[in-house]
N, C-alpha and C positions, 0 to 999 in steps of 0.2 A: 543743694544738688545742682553738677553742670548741667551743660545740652548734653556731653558726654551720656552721664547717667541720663538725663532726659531722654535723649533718646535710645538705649537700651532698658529703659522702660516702656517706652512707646515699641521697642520693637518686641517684647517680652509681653506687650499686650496682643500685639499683632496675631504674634503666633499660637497665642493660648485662645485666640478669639478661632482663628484658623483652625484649632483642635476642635473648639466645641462644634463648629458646624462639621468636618468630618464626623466627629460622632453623632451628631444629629442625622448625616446620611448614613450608617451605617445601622443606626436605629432603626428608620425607616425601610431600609434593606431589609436589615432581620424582620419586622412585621411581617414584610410582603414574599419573604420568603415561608415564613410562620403562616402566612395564610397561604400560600398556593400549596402547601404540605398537609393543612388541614382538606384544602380543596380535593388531593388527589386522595388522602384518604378516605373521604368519602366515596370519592368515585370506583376507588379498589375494593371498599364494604359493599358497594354497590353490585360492582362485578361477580365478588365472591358469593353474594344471594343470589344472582340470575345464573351464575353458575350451577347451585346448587338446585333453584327448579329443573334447570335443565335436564340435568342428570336426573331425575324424579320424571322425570315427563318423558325421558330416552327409556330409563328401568321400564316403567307403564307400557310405552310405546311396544317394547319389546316385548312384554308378557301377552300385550295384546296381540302381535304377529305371531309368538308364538303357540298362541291360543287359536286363532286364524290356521296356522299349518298343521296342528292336530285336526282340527274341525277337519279340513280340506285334505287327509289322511282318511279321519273314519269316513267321511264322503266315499273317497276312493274303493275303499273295503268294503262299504255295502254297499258300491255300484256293481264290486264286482262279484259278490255274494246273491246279488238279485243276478247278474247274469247267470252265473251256477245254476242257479232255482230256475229261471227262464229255460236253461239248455234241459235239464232233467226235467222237467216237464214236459217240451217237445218232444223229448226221448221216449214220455209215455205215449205221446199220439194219440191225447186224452179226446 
C-alpha cells in the first residue's frame, strides 16, 4: 500500500472516529432528553392528582356554602315567623 492509500486510510479512519463520537453525543442527548420527558411526566401526574383534589375540595366547599345559605334562609324565616308571632300577640294585649 502507498502513502496515497495510507493516507485515505488514515483519513477513512478520521472520519469513522469523528462519527462515533457524534453518535456518542447524540446518545447522550437522547438520555437527557429521555429523562427531562420522564422528569415532566411526573410532574404532569402530579398536577393532574392536585388537580383533581382540588376539584373534590371546591365540589365540598361548595355543598358546604350551600348548605350555609339554606341554613342562613331557614334563619331568615323563622326570624320572621317569630316576628308574626311577636306582632299577634301584642295585638292580644295579653
Amino acid at each position: 500500500m502507498g502513502t496515497a492509500g495510507l493516507a485515505d486510510f488514515d483519513l477513512l479512519e478520521k472520519k469513522i472516529t469523528q462519527a462515533a463520537e457524534y453518535i456518542e453525543k447524540l446518545k447522550a442527548a437522547k438520555k437527557q432528553i429521555e429523562d427531562t420527558n420522564n422528569e415532566l411526566k411526573e410532574k404532569l401526574d402530579s398536577i393532574y392528582i392536585k388537580n383533581e383534589e382540588l376539584t373534590k375540595e371546591l365540589r365540598h366547599l361548595k355543598k358546604e356554602n350551600k348548605g350555609k345559605k339554606d341554613l342562613e334562609k331557614t334563619r331568615e324565616e323563622l326570624n320572621s315567623k317569630i316576628e308574626e308571632m311577636l306582632a299577634k300577640l301584642e295585638e292580644l294585649d295579653i
